[in-house]
Structures are given as C-alpha cells and as structure tokens.
C-alpha positions in Angstrom: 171.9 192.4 137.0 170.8 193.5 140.9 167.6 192.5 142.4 165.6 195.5 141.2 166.6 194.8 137.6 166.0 191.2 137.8 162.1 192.4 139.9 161.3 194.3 136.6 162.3 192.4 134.1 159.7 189.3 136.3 157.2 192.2 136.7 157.7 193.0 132.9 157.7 189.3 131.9 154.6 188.4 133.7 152.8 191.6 131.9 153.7 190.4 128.8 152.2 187.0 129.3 149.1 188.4 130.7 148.4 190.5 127.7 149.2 188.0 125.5 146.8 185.6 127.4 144.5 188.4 126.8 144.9 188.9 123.3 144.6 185.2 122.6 141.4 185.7 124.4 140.5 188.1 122.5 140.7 186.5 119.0 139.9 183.2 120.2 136.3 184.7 121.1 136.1 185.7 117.0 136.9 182.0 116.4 134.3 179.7 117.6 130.5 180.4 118.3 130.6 176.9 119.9 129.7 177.6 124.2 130.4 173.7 124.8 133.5 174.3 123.1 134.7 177.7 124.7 134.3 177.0 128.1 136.8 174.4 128.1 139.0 176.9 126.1 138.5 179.6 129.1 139.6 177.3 131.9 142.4 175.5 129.6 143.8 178.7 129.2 144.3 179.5 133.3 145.4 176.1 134.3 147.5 174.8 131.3 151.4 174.8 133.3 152.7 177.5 130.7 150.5 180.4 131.8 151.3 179.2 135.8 148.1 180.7 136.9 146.0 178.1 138.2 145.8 174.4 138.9 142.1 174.3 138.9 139.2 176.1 137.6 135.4 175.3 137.9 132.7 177.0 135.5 129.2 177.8 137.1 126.1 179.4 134.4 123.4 180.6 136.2 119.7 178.6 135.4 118.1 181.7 135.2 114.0 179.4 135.5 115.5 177.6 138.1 117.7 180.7 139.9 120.6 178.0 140.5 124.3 178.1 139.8 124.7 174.9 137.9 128.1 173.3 137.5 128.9 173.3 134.2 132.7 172.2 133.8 136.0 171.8 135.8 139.4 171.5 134.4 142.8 170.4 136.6 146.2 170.9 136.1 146.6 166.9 134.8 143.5 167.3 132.0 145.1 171.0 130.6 147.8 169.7 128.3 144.9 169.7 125.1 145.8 173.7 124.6 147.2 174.7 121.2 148.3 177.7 120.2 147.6 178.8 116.9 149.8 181.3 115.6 149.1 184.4 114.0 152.2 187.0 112.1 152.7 187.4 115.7 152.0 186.3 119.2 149.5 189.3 119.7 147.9 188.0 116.8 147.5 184.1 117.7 144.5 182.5 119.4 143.6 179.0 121.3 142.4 175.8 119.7 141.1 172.5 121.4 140.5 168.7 120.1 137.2 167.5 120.7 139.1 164.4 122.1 140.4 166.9 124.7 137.1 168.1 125.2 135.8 164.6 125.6 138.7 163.6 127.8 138.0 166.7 130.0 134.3 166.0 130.5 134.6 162.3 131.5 137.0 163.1 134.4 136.1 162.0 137.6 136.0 165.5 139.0 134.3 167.2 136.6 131.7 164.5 136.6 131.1 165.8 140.4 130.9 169.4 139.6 128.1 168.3 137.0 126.1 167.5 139.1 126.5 170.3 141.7 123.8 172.8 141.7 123.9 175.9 144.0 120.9 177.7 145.4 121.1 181.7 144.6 118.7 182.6 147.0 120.2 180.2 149.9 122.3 180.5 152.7 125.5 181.1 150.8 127.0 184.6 152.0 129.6 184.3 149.3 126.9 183.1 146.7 124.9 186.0 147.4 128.3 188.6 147.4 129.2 187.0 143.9 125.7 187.4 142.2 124.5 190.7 143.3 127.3 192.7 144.2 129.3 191.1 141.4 132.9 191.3 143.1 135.4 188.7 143.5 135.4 186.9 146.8 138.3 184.2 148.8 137.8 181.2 150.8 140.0 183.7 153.6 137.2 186.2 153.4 135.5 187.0 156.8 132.4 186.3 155.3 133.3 182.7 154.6 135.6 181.5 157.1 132.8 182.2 159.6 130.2 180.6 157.6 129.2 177.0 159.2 127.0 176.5 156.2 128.4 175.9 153.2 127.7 172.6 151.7 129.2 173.0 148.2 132.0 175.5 147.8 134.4 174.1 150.3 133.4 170.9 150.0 133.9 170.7 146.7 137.4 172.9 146.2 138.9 170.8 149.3 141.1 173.9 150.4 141.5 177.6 149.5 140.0 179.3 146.3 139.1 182.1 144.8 135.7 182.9 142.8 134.9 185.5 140.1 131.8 186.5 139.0 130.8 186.2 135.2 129.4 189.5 134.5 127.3 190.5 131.2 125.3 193.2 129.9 125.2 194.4 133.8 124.1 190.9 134.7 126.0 188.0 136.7 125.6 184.7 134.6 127.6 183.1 136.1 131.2 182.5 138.1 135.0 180.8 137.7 136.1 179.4 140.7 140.0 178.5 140.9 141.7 177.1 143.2 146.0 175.2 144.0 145.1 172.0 145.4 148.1 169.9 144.3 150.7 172.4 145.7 148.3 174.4 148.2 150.3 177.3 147.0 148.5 180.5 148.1 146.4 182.9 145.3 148.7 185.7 144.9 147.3 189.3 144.2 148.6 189.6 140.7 146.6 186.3 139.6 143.6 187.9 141.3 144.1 190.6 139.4 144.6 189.1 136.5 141.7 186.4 136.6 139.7 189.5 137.3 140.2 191.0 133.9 140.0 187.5 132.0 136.5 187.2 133.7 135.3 190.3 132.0 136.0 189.2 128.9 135.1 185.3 129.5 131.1 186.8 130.5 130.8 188.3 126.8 132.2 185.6 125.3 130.2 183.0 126.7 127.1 185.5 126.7 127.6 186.2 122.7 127.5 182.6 121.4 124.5 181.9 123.9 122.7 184.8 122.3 123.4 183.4 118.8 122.2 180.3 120.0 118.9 181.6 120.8 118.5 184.2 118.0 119.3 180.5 115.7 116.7 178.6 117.7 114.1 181.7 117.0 114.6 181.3 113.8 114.3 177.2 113.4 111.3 177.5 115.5 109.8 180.5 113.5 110.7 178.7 110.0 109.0 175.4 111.9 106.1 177.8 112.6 105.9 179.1 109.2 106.3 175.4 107.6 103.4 174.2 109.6 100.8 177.6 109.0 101.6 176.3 105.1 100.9 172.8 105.8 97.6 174.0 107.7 96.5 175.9 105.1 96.6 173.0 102.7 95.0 170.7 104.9 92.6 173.0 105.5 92.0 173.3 101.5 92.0 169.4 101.2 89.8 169.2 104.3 87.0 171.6 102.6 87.5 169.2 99.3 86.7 166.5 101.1 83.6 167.8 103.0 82.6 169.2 99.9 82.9 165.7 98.2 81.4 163.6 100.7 77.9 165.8 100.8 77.8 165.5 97.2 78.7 161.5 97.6 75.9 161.0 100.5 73.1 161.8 98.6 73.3 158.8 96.3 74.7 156.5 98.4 71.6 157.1 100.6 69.3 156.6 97.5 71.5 153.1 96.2 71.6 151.9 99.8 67.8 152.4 99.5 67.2 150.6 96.6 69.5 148.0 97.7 67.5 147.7 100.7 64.2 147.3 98.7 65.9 144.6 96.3 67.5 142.8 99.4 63.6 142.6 100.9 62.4 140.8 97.2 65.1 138.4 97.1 65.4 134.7 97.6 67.1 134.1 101.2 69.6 131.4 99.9 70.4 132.9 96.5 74.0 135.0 95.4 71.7 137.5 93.9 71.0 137.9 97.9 74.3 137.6 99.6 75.6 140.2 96.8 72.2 142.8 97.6 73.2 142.5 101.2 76.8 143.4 100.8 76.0 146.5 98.8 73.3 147.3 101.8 76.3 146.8 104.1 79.4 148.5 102.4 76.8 151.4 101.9 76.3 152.0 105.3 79.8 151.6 106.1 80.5 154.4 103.8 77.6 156.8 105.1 79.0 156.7 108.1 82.3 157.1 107.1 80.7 159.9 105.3 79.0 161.7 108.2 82.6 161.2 110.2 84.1 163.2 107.9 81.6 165.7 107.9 81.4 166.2 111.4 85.3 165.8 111.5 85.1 169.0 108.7 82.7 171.3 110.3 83.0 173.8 113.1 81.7 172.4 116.4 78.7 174.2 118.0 78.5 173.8 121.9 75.6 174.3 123.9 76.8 174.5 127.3 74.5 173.2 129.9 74.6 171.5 133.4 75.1 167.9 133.3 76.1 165.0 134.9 79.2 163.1 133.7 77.9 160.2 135.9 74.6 160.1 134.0 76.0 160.5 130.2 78.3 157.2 131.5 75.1 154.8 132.4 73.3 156.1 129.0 76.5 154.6 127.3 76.5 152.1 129.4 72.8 151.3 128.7 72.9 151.8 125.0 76.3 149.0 124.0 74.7 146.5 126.6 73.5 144.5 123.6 77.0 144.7 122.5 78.6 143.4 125.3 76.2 140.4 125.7 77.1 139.3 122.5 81.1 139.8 122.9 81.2 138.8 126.4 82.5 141.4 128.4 82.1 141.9 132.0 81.7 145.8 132.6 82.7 147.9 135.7 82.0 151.3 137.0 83.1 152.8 140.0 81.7 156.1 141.0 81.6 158.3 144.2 77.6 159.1 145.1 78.6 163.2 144.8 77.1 164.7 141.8 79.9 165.1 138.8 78.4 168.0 137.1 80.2 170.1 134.4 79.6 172.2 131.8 79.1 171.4 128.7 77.5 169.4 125.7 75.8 166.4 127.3 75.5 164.8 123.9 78.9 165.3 122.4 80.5 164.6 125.7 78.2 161.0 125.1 79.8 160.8 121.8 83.2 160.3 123.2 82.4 158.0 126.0 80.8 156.1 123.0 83.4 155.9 121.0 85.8 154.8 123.8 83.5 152.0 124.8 83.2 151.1 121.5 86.6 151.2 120.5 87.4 148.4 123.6 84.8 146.5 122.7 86.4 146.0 119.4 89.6 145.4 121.0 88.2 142.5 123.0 86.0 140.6 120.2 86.4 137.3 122.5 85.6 139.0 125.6 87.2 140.3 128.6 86.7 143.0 131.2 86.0 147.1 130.7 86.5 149.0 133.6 84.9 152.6 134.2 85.7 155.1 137.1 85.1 158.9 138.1 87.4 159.9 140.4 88.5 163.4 141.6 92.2 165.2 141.2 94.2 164.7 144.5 95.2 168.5 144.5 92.5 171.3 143.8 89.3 168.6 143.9 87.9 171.0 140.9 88.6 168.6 138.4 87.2 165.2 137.4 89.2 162.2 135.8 86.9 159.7 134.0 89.2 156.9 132.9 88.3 154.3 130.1 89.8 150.8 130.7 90.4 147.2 129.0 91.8 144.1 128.7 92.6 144.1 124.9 96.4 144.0 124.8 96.5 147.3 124.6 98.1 149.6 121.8 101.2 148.9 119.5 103.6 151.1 121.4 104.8 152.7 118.0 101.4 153.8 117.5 100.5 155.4 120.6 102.0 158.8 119.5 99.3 158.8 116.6 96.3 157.7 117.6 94.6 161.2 117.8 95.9 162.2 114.4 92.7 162.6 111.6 92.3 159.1 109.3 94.8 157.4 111.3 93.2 154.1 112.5 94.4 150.6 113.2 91.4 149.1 112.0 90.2 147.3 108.3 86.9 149.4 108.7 87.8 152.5 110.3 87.9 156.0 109.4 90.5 157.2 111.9 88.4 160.1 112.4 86.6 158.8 115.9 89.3 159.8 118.7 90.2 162.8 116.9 86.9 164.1 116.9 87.1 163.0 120.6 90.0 164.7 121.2 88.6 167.5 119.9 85.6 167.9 122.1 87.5 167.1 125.0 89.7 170.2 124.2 87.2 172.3 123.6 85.4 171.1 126.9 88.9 172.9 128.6 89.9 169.2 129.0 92.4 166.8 127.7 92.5 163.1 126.3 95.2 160.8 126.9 96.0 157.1 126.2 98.4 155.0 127.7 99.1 151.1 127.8 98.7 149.2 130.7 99.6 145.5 132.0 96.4 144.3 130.5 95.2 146.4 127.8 94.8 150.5 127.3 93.4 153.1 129.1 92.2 156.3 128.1 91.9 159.6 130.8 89.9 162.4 130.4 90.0 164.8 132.4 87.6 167.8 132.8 86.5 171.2 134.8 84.0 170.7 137.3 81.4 173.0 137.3 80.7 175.8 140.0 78.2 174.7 142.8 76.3 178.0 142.2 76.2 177.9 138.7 72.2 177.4 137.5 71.2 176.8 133.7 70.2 179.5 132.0 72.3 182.7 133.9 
C-alpha cells in the first residue's frame, strides 16, 4: 500500500469513528433525560483514549438571572475510563452508558472541584467570552483576540496551556460552552478535531437543552398540582373556618348569660365555702372561653381598616401604659428607645395597638418570674421610608422546632391559649403592607415588625 492509500484509508478510518461517535450521540440523547447524568456522558465521550480526541474537556451552562458562565463539570484523560458502550445490532445502532460511581468519581476530582467553583462574567472583559456567546463561533487560545488579551483571569488560568472553546448553541441561543484542551502531551488541536468538536457541540446544546426543558415543564407541573392541592385544602378550611364562626356566635350567647349567673351566685356565696371556689371557676373558665370565642371570631371575619395618620410611637406608650399593672406584679423592668422624629404611618391605630398588645403580653407570659422587655423604633439603614419596631425579652426564647409555626391559626404553646393571637397579628401586619418576624436571641425572642412610613404631605381626610 503507498502513502496515498495508506492517507485514505486514516482519512476514511477517522470518518468512520466520527460518525459513529455521532450516532452514539445520537441515541444516547433518546436514553437518559438525566442533565447531571449527560454531561458527564458528553465529555466522557471526547476524552476517553479510544476516540483520541481530547485529554480534557470543561462544561460551562450559562446562569441566565445571574448572566454568568458557571462551571459545571470537567473530565481528564485519567477520570474517562467509566465509558461503556452499549451495543445495539450494530455499531450505528449502539449508545453510551455511565456508573453513577463514575459519575461520583468524576465529580470529587480535584480539578473538577476547581472548575465548580469558577464563574465567568458574560458581560466582562473577556473578548473571547463575548465572541463565544453572541457571535456563537468557536474560538483558540492562538486567536489574536486572546493572545493579546492581558485580562483574562479564568480561561488561561484555569486550562494551564492551549485550548479550544465551543459554544453550546440552542433554539438560536448560546447556553453555554465546551472547553478542551492536551495538557498532558501539549499536543496541538488539529483542524479535524475542531471540526469535529464543532458538530458534537451542536448536538450536545439540544441534548442538554431538552432534558432541562423536561425538567421544568415536570417542576410546572409539581408546583401546579402543589397549587391545586393547597386551593383544595383552602377551600375546606375555609368551610371549617365558617363552621366554626358560625358555632362560636351561637355558643357566646349563653356562655355570656351562665357566666352572668355565675357571677350573681359567686356574689351570694360564702367566701370560704366549695360551693364558692366551684362558682368562681365557672366565672373564670367562662371568660376564658368568651375570649377564646371573640378570637375566633375576629380570627373568622374580614378585617375592616380605617386608615388614618398615626403615630407608632404613641400606640407604643398606650401599651405601655395599659400592662403597667402587669408588669409590677411579674417584675419586669421595661425599655423603650425611640428617636424624638415623629413615626407616623398609615393605618389602623387600634388594630396596630392590638398587636403591640399581644406581643407585650405574650413576653410577659414568657417571663412570669420577671426579667427585662426591651422596645425600640428605629429606621431602615437604606431608603429611611420604613420603620422597624422590634419586640424584645428575656424569656428563653422559642423552642427552635417551633419557630416555623408560630404564626399558623390555633397553634399555641400555651395551656390556655387559643393560637389565634400572632396570627391575627400577622395578619394586620400584612395588611398594613408590613411583615412580622420572630427570631431567638441569646436571652429570649424578639419579634420585628416592620412598616411603611407615611408621606410627609399626606393630611387625614384627602
């Protein structure tokens, strides 16, 4: 055979393995919806030593929020020994399969690791960057564009020699790029492998860009059936919540006439009889249950506000003013730290009270031996248009399990609760364009609300 024979038979050789490469491609796509699991596929393919394309390959998928190329997975010569090839009737017809040992193996290399954690600006400095996503051709390390660029803090560093980097192109969009590279032999990217890395990169763009879309069209649906699960769950809470509202204004009326009655008997009787102690716990569980009564009621029915100009600073000292009784007797010391600048907002002076109330209250309870309450107002450190009022004790705080739930209805930690209080306070909050939260700190818990401050120019009445 004469050099010319023996240059087309290598020319017809290396065709062959292309389009077989191609074709396992191909029906290796149709085998897996898995993305994690097909990336490593796609770079096992082009450095594995019997194709004797590559000895390294990086993966970047563009972060389309943050409009980064974020490294995703590398593969070297040493970590591409995983491949299989599963056979078909005939080599046209087989495809590629992977271990998830491999695939574990492959992630926790040193190298990839790095390339992890690599994320390149779109928008930066990067000539070759900005070549690769809009103009979506294939660009080298020899390119004048990046031999001349002084710049680069992540390409070069991170391939350590010369490379070559493809776009991954789909529905007309660049969603990422393979970068490849022959580090251990420094052998130079020849035009064929070029070539050929250009067509594989077609195909890898749709067939990381199909499972992706799958991906999301599964998420839409989870999140729709979620949806639909908890409209369902709403609407029988809703029912249950009209029973109950239903049932406790049919229930008040005569509670309200035996806890008068009681009241009237409790007057006649004896001071140190048990025909007196018992009188007096009917009085007392039937005021515990009007209230829990009127909680669930107000809980039930849709809240009216009557927005008006108030001072968040005045509603404080009226709850201040109104529990001082109740800190005398429980012997708390109580703090309140407020700028002299008007807080004014709008909105319902008295339920606004009712939460402050009911957070004051609620520390009280959670410091029946005494201790300190601390009050502040305080505005945000960016826009100064909103107010902070926090709420805090030194109770111990909350069970950290619990903290998720305390704003649910009827969940309470108390014996004589309703579990209605901060989720009625929650509730105002957020309809005040507000929010609640609670956290734990060192000595107790502390509750924040925060809250719009009104416009200077607004007057009452316009």
């Amino acid at each position: 055979m004469n050099i010319s024979d023996s240059r087309q038979s290598s020319v017809a050789d290396r065709q062959l393995l292309e389009l077989t490469l191609l074709y396992q491609f191909s029906n290796t796509m149709l085998s897996t919806l898995r993305v994690k699991k097909l990336t490593h596929l796609i770079l096992t393919a082009i450095t594995t030593p019997s194709s004797n394309l590559f000895e390294r390959a990086i993966l970047f998928l563009r972060n389309e929020k943050t409009n980064v190329l974020q490294g995703m997975l590398a593969v070297t010569r040493q970590q591409s020994d995983g491949l299989q090839i599963v056979s078909g009737q005939d080599a046209l017809g087989s495809r590629w399969e992977i271990s998830d040992e491999t695939i574990l193996r492959q992630r926790s290399d040193e190298y990839c690791q790095q390339v992890r954690l690599t994320r390149i600006e779109i928008d930066g400095v990067c000539p070759l960057i900005n070549k690769i996503v809009t103009e979506r051709t294939l660009c080298r390390s020899d390119d004048i564009l990046c031999r001349q660029c002084e710049a680069c803090r992540f390409i070069k560093p991170l391939c350590g020699g010369a490379f070559a980097a493809v776009p991954l192109i789909a529905r007309e969009k660049t969603i990422g790029m393979i970068v490849v590279g022959n580090p251990e032999s420094a052998c130079k990217i020849s035009n064929d492998n070029l070539r050929f890395l250009q067509l594989y990169a077609n195909q890898a763009g749709m067939a990381i860009e199909n499972p992706m879309l799958y991906n999301r069209i599964e998420e839409a649906h989870l999140s729709l059936k979620d949806a639909r699960e908890r409209l369902l769950h709403g609407e029988r809470l809703a029912a249950i919540g009209e029973m109950a509202a239903n049932l406790a204004h049919e229930l008040k009326n005569p509670l309200i006439t035996i806890g008068g009655f009681a009241g009237r008997l409790l007057k006649s009787l004896p001071l140190a009889t048990r025909e007196h102690r018992y009188a007096e716990m009917i009085v007392s569980e039937v005021s515990r249950l009007e209230k829990m009564l009127s909680e669930i009621l107000a809980f039930s029915r849709k809240p009216t506000i009557c927005f008006n100009y108030c001072d968040l600073d005045e509603i404080i000292q009226d709850c201040l003013a109104s529990c001082a009784a109740t800190f005398e007797d429980s012997g708390i010391t109580v703090s309140f730290a407020s700028d002299s600048l008007p807080w004014n907002v709008l909105g319902d002076a008295h339920q606004l009270k009712q939460v402050f109330l009911n957070l004051i209250l609620n520390a009280c309870d959670a410091m029946p031996e005494g201790g300190s309450l601390f009050l502040a107002l305080e505005k945000t450190a960016l826009d100064k248009k909103t107010v902070i009022a926090t709420v805090r004790d030194t109770g111990g705080g909350i069970p950290k399990e619990m903290l998720p739930q305390i704003f649910n209805p009827f969940f309470t930690t108390k014996h004589h609760g309703t579990g209605l209080g901060l989720a009625i306070a929650n509730r105002i909050i957020m309809n005040h364009r507000g929010s609640l939260e609670a956290h734990n700190t060192k000595q107790g818990a502390m509750f924040t609300i925060t809250l719009p401050l009104a416009e200077t120019d607004y007057s009452p009445g316009l």
